[in-house]
DRENPA-3360 file (N, C-alpha, C; in nm, 2 decimals, always signed):
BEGIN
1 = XXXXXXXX = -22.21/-9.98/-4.49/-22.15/-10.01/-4.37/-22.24/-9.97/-4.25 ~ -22.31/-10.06/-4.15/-22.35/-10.05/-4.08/-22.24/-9.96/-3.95 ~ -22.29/-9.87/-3.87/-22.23/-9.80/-3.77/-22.32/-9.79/-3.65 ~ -22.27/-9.82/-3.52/-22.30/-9.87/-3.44/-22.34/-9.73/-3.35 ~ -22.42/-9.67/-3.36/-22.43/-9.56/-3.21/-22.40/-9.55/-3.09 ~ -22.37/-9.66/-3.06/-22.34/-9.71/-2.92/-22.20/-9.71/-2.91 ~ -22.11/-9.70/-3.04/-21.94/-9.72/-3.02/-21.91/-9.60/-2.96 ~ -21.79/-9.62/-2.91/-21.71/-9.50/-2.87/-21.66/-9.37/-2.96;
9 = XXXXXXXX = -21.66/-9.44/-3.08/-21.63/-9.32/-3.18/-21.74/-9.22/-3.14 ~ -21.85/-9.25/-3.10/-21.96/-9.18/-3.08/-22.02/-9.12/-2.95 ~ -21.92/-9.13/-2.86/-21.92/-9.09/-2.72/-21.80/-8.96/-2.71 ~ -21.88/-8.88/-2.58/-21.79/-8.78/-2.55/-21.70/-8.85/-2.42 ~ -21.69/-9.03/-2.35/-21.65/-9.03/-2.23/-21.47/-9.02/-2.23 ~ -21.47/-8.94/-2.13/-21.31/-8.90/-2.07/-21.28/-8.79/-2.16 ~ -21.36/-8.76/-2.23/-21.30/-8.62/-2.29/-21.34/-8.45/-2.20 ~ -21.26/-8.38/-2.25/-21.24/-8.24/-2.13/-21.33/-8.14/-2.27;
17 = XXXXXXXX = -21.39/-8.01/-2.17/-21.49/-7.95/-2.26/-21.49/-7.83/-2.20 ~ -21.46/-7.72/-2.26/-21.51/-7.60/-2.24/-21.65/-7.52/-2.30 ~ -21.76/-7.51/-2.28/-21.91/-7.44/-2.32/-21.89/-7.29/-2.30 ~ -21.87/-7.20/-2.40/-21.88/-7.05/-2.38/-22.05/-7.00/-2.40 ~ -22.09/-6.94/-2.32/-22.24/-6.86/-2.32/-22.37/-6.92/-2.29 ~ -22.37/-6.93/-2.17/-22.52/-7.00/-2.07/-22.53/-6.90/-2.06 ~ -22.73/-6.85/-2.07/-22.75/-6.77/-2.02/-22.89/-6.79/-1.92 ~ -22.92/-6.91/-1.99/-23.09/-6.98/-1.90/-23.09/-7.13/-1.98;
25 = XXXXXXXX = -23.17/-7.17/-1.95/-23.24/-7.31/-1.94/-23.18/-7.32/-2.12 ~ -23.26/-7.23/-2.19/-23.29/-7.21/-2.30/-23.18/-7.16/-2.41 ~ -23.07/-7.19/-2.37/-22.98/-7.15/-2.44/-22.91/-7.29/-2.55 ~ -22.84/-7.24/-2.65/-22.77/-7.33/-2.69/-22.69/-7.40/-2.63 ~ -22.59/-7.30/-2.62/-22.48/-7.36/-2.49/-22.52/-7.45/-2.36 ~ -22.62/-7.37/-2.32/-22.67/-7.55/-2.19/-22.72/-7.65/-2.27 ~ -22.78/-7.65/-2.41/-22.84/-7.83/-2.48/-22.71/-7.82/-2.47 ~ -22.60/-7.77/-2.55/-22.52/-7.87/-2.53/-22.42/-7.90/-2.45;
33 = XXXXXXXX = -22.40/-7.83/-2.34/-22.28/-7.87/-2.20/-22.37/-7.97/-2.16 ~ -22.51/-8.02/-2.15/-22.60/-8.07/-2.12/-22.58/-8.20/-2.14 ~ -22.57/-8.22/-2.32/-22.53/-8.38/-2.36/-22.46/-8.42/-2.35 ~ -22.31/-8.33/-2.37/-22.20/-8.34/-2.34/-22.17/-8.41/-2.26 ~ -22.24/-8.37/-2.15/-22.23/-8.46/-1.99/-22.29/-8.51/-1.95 ~ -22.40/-8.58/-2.05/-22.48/-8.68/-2.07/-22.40/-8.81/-2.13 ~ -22.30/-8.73/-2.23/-22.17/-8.84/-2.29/-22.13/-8.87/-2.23 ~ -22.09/-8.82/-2.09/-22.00/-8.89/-2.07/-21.86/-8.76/-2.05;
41 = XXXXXXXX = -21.88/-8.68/-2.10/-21.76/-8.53/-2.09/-21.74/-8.51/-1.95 ~ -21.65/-8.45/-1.93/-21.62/-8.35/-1.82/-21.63/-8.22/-1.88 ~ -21.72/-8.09/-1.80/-21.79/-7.99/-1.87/-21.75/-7.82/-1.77 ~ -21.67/-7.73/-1.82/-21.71/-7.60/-1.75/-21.77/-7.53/-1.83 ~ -21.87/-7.43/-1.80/-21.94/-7.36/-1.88/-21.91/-7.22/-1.82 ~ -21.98/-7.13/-1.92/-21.94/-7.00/-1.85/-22.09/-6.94/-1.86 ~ -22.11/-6.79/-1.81/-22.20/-6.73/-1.76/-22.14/-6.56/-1.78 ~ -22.20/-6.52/-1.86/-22.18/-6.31/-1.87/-22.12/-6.30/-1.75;
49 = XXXXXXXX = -22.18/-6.29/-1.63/-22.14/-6.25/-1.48/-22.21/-6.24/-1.40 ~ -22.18/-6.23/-1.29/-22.24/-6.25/-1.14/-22.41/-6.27/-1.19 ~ -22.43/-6.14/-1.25/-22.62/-6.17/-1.27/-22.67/-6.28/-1.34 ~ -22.62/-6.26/-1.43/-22.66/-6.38/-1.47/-22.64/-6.56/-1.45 ~ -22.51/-6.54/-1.33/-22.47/-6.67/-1.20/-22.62/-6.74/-1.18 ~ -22.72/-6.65/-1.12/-22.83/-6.69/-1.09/-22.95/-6.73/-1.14 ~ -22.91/-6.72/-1.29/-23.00/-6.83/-1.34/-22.93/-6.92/-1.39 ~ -22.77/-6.92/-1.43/-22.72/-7.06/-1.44/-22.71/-7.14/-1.36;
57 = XXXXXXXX = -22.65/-7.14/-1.21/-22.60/-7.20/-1.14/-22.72/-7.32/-1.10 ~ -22.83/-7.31/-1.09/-22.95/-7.39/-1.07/-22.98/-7.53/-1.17 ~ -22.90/-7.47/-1.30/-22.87/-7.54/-1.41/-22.78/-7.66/-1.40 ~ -22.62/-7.60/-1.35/-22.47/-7.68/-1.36/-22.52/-7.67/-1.24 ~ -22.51/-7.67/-1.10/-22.48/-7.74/-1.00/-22.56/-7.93/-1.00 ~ -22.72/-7.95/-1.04/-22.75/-8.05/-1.05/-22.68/-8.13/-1.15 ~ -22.62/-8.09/-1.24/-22.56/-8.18/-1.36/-22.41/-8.22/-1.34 ~ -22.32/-8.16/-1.20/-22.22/-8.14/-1.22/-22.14/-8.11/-1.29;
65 = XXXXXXXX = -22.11/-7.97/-1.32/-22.07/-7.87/-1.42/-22.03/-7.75/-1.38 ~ -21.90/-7.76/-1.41/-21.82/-7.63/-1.31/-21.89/-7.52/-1.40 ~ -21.95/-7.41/-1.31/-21.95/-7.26/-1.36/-21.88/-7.16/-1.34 ~ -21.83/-7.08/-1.43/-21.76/-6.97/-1.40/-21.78/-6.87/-1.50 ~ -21.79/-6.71/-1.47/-21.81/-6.60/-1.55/-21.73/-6.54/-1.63 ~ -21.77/-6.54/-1.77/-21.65/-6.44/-1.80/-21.72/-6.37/-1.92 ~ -21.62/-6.27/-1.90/-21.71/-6.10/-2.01/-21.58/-6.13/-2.10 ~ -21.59/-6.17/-2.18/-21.52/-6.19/-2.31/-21.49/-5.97/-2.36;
73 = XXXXXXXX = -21.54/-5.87/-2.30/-21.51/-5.80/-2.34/-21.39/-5.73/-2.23 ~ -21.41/-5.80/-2.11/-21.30/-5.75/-1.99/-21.18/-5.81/-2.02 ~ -21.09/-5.72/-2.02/-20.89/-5.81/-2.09/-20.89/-5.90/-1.96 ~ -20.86/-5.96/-1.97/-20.78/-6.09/-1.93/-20.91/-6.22/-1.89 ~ -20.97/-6.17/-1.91/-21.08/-6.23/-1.84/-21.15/-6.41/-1.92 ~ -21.10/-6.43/-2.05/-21.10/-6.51/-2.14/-20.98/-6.60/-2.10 ~ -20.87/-6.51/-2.11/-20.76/-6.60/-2.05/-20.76/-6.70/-1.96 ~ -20.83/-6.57/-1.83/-20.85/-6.66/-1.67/-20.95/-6.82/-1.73;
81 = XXXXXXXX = -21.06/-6.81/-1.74/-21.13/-6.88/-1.79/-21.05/-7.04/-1.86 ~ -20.98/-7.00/-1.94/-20.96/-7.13/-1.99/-20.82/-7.21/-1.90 ~ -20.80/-7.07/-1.84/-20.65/-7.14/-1.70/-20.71/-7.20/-1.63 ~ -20.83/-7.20/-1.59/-20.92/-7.21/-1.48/-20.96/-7.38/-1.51 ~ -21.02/-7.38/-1.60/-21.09/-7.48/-1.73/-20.97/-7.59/-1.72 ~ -20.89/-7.56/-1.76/-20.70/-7.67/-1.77/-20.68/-7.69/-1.67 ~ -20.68/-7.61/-1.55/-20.62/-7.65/-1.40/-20.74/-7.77/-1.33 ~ -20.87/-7.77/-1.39/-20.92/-7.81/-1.31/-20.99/-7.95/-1.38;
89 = XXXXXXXX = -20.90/-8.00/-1.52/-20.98/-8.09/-1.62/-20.81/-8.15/-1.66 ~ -20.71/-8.07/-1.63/-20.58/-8.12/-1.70/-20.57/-8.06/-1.86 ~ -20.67/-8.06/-1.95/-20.62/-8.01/-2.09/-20.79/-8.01/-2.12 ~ -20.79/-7.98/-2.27/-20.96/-7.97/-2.35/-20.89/-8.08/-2.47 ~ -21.01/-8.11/-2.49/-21.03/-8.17/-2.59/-21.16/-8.12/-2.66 ~ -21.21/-8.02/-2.65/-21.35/-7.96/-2.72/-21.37/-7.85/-2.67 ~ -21.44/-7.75/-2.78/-21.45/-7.60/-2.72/-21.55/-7.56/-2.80 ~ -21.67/-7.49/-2.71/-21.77/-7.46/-2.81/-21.79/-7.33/-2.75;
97 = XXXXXXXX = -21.83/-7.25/-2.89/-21.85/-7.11/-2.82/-21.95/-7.09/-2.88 ~ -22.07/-6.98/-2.83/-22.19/-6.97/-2.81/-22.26/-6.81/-2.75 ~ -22.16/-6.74/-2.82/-22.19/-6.62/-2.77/-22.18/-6.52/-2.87 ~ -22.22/-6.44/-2.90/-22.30/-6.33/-2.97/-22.36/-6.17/-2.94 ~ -22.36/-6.08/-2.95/-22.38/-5.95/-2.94/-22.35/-5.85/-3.02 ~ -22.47/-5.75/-3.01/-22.42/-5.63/-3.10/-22.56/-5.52/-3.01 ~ -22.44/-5.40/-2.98/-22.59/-5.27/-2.95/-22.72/-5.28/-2.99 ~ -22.83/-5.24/-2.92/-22.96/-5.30/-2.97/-22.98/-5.15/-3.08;
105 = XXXXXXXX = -22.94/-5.07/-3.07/-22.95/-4.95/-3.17/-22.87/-4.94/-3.26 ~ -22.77/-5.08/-3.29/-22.72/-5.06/-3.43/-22.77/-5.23/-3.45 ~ -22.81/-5.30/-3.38/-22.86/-5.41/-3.44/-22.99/-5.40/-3.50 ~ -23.10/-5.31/-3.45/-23.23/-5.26/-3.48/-23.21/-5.21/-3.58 ~ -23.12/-5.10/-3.65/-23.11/-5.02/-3.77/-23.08/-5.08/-3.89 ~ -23.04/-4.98/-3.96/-22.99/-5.06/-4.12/-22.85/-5.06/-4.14 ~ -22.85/-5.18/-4.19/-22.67/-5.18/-4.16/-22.53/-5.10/-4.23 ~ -22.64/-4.97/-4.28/-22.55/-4.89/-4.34/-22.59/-4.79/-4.23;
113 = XXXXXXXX = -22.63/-4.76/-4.13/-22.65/-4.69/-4.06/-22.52/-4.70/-3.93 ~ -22.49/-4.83/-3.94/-22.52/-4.90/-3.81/-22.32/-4.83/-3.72 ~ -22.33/-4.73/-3.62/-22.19/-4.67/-3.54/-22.08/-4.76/-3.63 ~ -21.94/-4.69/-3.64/-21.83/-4.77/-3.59/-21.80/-4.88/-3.47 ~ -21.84/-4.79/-3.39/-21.82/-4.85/-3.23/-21.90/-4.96/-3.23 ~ -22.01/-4.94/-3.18/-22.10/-5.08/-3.24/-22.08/-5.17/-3.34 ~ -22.02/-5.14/-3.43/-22.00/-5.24/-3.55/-21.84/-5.31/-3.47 ~ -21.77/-5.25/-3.41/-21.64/-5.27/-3.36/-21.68/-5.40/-3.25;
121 = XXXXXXXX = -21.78/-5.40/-3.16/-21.81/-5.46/-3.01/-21.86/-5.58/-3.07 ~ -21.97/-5.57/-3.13/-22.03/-5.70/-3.23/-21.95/-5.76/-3.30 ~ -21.84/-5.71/-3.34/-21.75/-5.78/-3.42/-21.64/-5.90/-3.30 ~ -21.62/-5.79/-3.20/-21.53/-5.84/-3.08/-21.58/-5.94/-3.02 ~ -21.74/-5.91/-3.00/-21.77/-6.00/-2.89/-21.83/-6.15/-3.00 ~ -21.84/-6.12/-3.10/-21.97/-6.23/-3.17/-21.81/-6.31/-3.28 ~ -21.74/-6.24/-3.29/-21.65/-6.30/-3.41/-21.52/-6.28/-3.32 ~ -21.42/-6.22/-3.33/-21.29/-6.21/-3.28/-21.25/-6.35/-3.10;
129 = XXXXXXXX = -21.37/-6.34/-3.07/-21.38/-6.37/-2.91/-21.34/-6.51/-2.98 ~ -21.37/-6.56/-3.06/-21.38/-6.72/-3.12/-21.21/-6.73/-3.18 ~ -21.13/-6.66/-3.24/-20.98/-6.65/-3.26/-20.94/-6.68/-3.16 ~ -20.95/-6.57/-3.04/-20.88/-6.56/-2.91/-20.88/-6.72/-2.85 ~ -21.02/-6.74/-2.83/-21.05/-6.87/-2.78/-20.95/-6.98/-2.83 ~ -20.97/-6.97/-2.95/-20.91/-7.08/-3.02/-20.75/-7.08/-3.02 ~ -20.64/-6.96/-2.97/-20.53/-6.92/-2.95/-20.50/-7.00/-2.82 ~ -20.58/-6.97/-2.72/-20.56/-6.98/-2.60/-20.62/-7.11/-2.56;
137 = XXXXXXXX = -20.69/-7.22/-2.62/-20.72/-7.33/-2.64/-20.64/-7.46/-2.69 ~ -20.59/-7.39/-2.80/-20.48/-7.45/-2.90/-20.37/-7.54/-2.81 ~ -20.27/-7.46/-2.70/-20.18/-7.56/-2.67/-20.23/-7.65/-2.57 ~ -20.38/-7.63/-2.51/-20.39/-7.73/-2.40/-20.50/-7.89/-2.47 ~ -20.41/-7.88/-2.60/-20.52/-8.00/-2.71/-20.42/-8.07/-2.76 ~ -20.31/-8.15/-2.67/-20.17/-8.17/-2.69/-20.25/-8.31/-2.80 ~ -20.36/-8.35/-2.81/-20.38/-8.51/-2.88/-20.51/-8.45/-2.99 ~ -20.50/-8.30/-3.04/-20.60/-8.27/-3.11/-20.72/-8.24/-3.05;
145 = XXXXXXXX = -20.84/-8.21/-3.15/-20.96/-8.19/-3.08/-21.05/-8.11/-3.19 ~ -21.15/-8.08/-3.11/-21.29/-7.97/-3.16/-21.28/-7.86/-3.12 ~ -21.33/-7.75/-3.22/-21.35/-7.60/-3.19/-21.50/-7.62/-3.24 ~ -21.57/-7.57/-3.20/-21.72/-7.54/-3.25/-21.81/-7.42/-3.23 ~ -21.85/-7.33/-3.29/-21.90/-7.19/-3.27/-22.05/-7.19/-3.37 ~ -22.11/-7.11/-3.32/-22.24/-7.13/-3.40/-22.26/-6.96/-3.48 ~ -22.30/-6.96/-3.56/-22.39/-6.89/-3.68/-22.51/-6.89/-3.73 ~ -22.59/-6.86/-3.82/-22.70/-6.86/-3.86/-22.69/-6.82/-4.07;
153 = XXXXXXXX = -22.79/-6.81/-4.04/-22.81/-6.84/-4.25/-22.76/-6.70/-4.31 ~ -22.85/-6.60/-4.19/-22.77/-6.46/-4.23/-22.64/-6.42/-4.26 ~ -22.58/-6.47/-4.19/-22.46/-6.52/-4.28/-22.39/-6.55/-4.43 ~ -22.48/-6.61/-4.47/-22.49/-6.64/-4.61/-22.60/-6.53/-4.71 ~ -22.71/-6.52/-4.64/-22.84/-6.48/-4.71/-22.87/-6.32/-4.63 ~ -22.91/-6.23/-4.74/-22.96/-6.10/-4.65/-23.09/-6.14/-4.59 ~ -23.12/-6.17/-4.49/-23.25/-6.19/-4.41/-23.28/-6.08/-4.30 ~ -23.46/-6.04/-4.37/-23.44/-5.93/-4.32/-23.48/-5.93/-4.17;
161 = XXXXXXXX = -23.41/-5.84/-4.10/-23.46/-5.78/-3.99/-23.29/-5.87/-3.89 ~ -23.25/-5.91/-3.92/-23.11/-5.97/-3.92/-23.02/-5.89/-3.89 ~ -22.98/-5.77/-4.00/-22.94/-5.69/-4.02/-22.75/-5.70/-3.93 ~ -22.68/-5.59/-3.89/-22.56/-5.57/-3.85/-22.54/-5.71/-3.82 ~ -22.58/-5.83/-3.74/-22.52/-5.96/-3.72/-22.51/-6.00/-3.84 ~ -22.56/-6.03/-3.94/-22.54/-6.06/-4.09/-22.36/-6.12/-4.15 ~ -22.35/-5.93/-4.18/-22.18/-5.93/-4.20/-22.13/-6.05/-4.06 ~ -22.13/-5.98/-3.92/-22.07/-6.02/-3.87/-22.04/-6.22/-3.85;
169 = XXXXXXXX = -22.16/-6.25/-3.84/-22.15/-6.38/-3.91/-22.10/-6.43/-4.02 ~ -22.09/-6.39/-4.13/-22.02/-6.41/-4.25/-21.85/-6.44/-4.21 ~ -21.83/-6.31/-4.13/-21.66/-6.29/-4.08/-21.66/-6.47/-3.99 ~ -21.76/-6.45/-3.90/-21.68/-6.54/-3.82/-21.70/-6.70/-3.85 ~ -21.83/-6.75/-4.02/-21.76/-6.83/-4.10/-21.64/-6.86/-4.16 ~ -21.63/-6.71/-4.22/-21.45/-6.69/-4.25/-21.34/-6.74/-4.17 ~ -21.37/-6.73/-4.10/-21.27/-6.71/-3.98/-21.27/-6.87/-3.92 ~ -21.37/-6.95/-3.95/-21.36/-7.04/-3.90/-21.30/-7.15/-3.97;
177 = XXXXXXXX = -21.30/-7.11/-4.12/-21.21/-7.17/-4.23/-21.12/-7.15/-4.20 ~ -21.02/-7.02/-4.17/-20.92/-6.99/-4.12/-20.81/-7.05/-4.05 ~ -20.94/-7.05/-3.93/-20.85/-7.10/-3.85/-20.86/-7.30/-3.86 ~ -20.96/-7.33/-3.93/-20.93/-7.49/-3.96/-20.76/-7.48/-4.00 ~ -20.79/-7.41/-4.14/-20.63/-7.46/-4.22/-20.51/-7.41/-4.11 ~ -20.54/-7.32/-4.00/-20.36/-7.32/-3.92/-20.35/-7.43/-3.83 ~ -20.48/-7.47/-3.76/-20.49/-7.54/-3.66/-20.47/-7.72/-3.70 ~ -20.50/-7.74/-3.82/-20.54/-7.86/-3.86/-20.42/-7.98/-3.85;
185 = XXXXXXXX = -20.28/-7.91/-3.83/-20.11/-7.98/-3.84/-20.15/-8.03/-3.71 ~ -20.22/-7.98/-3.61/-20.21/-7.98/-3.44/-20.29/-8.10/-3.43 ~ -20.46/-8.14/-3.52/-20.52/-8.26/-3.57/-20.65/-8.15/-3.44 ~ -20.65/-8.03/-3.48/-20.78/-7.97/-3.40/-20.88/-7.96/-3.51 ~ -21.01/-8.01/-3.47/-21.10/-7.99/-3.62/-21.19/-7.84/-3.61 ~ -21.25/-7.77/-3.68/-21.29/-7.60/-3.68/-21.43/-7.61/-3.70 ~ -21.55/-7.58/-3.70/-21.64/-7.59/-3.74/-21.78/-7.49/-3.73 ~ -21.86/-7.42/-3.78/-21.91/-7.35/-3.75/-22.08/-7.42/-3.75;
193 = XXXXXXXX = -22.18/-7.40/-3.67/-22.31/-7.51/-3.67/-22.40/-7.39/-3.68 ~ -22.49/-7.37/-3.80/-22.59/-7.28/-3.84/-22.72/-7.33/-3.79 ~ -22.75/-7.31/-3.67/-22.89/-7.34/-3.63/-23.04/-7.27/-3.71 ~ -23.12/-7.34/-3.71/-23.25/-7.23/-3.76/-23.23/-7.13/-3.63 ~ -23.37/-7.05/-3.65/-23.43/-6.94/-3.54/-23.49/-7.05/-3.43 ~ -23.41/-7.01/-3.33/-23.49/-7.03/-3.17/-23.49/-6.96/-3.11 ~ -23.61/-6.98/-3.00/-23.58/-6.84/-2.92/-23.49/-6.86/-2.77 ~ -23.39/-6.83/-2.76/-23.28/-6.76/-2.69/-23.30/-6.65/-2.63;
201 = XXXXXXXX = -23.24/-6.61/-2.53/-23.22/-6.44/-2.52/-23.14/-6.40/-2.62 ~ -23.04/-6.42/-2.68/-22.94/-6.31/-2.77/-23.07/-6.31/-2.92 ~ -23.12/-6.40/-2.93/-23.24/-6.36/-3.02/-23.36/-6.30/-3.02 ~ -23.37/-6.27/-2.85/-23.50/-6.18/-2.83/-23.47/-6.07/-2.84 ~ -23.29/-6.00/-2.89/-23.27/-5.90/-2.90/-23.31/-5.83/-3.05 ~ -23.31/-5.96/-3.18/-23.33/-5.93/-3.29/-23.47/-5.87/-3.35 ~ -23.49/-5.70/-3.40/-23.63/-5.68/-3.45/-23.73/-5.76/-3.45 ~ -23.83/-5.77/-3.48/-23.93/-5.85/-3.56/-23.91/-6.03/-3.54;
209 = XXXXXXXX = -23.84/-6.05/-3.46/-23.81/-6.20/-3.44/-23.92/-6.29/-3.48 ~ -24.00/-6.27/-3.41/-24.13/-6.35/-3.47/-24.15/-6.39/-3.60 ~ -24.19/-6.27/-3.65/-24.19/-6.24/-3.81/-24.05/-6.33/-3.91 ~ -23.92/-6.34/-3.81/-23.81/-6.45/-3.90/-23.85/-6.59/-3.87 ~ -23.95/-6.62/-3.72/-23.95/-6.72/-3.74/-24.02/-6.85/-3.82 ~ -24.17/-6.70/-3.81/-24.28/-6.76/-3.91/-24.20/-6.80/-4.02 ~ -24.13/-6.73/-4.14/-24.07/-6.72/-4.23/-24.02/-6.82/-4.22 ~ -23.96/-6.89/-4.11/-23.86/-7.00/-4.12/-23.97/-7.13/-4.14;
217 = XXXXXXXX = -24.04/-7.12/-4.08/-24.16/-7.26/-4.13/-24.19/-7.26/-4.21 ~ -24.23/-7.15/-4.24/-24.30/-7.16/-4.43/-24.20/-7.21/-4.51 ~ -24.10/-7.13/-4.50/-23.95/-7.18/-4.59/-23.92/-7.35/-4.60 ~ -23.90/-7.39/-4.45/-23.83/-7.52/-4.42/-23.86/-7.60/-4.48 ~ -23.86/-7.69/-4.53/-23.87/-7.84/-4.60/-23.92/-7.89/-4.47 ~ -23.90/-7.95/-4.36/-23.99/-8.00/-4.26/-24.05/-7.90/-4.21 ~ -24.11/-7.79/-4.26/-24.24/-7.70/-4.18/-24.20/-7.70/-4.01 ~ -24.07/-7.70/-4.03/-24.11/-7.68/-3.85/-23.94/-7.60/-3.75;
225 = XXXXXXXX = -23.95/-7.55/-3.68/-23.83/-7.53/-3.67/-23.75/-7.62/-3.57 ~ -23.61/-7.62/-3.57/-23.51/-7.73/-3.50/-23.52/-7.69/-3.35 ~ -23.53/-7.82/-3.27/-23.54/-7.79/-3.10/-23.35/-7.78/-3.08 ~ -23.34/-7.74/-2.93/-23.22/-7.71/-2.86/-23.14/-7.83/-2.87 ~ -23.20/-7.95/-2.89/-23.18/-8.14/-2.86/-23.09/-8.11/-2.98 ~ -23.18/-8.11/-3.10/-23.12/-8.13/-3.19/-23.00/-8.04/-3.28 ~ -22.98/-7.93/-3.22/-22.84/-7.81/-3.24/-22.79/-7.90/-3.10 ~ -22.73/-7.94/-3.03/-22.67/-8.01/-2.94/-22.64/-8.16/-2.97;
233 = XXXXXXXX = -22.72/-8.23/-3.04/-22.66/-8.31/-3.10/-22.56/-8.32/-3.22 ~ -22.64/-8.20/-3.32/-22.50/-8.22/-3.36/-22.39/-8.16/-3.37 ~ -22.42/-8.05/-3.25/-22.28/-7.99/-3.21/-22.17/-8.08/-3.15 ~ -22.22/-8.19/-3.08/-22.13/-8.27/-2.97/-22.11/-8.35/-3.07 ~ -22.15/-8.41/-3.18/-22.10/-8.54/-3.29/-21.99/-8.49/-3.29 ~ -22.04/-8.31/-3.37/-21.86/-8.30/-3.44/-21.75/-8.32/-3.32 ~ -21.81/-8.31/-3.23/-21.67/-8.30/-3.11/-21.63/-8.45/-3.02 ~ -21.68/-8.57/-3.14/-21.68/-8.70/-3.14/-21.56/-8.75/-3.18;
241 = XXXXXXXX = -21.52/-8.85/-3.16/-21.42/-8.90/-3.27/-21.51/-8.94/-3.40 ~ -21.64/-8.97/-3.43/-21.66/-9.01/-3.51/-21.67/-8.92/-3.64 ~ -21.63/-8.77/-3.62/-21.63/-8.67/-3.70/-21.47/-8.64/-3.73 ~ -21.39/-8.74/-3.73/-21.22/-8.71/-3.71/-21.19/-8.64/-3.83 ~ -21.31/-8.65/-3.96/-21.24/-8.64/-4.09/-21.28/-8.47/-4.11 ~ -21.35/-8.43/-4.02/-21.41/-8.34/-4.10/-21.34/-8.19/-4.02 ~ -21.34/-8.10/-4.10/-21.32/-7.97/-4.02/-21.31/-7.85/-4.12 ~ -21.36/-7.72/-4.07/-21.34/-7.62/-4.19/-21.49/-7.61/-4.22;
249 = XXXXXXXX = -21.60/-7.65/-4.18/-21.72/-7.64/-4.22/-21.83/-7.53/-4.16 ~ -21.96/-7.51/-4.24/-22.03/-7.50/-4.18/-22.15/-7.57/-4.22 ~ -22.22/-7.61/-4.11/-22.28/-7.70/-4.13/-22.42/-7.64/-4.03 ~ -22.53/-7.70/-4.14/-22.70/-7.65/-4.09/-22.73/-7.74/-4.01 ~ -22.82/-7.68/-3.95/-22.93/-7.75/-3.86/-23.02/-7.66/-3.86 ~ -23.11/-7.67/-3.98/-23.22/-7.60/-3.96/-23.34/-7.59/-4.07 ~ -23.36/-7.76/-4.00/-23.51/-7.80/-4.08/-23.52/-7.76/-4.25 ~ -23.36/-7.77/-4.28/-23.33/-7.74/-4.43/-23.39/-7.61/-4.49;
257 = XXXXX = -23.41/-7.51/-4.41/-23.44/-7.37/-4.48/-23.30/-7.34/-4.56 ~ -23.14/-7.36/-4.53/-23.04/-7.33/-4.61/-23.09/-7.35/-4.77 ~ -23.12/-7.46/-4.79/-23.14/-7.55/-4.90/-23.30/-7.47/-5.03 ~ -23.37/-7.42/-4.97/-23.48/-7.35/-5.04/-23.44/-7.19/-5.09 ~ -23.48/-7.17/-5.19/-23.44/-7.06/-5.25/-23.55/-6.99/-5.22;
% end
């Protein structure tokens, strides 16, 4: 069966979008609020806070793209966000979250090392934030929709220098199975997108980064690692109609390093 690229199954237009975690040019979250509204979406994105306003806003103001900040670790502040998001789009039809964290002194150590407390914030901000989200997202998707959150291989594989994000990724694949099967009666699809290594800020926080990336070329079946284009494209498919069937996954993008033993 021939499938047309150009159909609507394959467009984001008239659909409503929430983007959680811009932090520069170079983030996941701007490739994809980016195409999104290249589709054809209507797009708010968010931003840590005020400081960091100033390197997004230079971003969404030319693209037309509401910005607003929110600390997923301040109470209510997630809430505001998505009232904000509804009041000013009518409902979502798509939600991508894109945010990540853990203390750089229990993320740097060994993960038998690594505080309670820090193991508690990393968990809150990199896994639980994505529940919440998806709670408080849920009734404004009266016609169904996409959840999408990103991960990495560490998740699956001890990769070193990874460390404390590891577990925590694992949970918030869990978790994204989870929440497929409660959500799925509503017709919202769940998905988690395993990018290779790029560099990001939340990845310039990880040890030896370099050292995982080399590793990642050698490893990959195409010797090369995935650009921002291509984790944005197929973040926005799933949040296509043309992806109606699918949900509960995780799914690679990453020059097939998953795949090599």
């Amino acid at each position: 069966m021939n499938m047309n690229i150009s159909s609507p199954a394959f467009s984001l237009k008239g659909k409503k979008g929430l983007v959680l975690g811009v932090a520069n040019e170079h983030s996941i979250a701007w490739g994809c609020a980016q195409l999104a509204r290249e589709q054809g979406a209507d797009v708010v994105v968010t931003c840590l806070n005020e400081k960091a306003r100033r390197f997004v806003e230079p971003l969404t103001v030319p693209a037309g793209i509401t910005l607003v900040t929110c600390d997923v670790e301040q109470a209510g502040e997630l809430d505001a966000t998505v009232k904000q998001a509804v009041q000013q789009m009518g409902k979502l039809d798509f939600v991508m979250h894109s945010i990540a964290w853990a203390p750089l002194a229990d993320l740097h150590g060994q993960v038998i090392d690594s505080s309670s407390t820090g193991f508690a914030r990393a968990m809150e901000v990199s896994c639980h934030s994505f529940a919440t989200l998806a709670k408080l997202c849920a009734p404004h998707m009266p016609q169904g929709g996409s959840m999408v959150t990103m991960t990495y291989l560490g998740a699956d594989e001890a990769v070193p220098h990874y460390g404390l994000m590891g577990p925590i990724k694992a949970a918030l694949e869990s978790l994204v199975r989870y929440v497929a099967l409660e959500l799925g009666p509503q017709g919202i699809r769940v998905h988690a997108v395993s990018p290779g290594p790029i560099m990001t800020r939340a990845a310039s926080g990880i040890d030896s980064f370099s050292e995982l990336i080399d590793n990642a070329i050698q490893k990959a079946p195409l010797k090369r690692l995935v650009t921002p284009k291509e984790i944005a494209s197929l973040s926005t498919f799933l949040c296509t109609d043309a992806a109606s069937g699918m949900t509960g996954q995780t799914i690679y993008v990453d020059a097939g390093c998953h795949a090599v033993a």
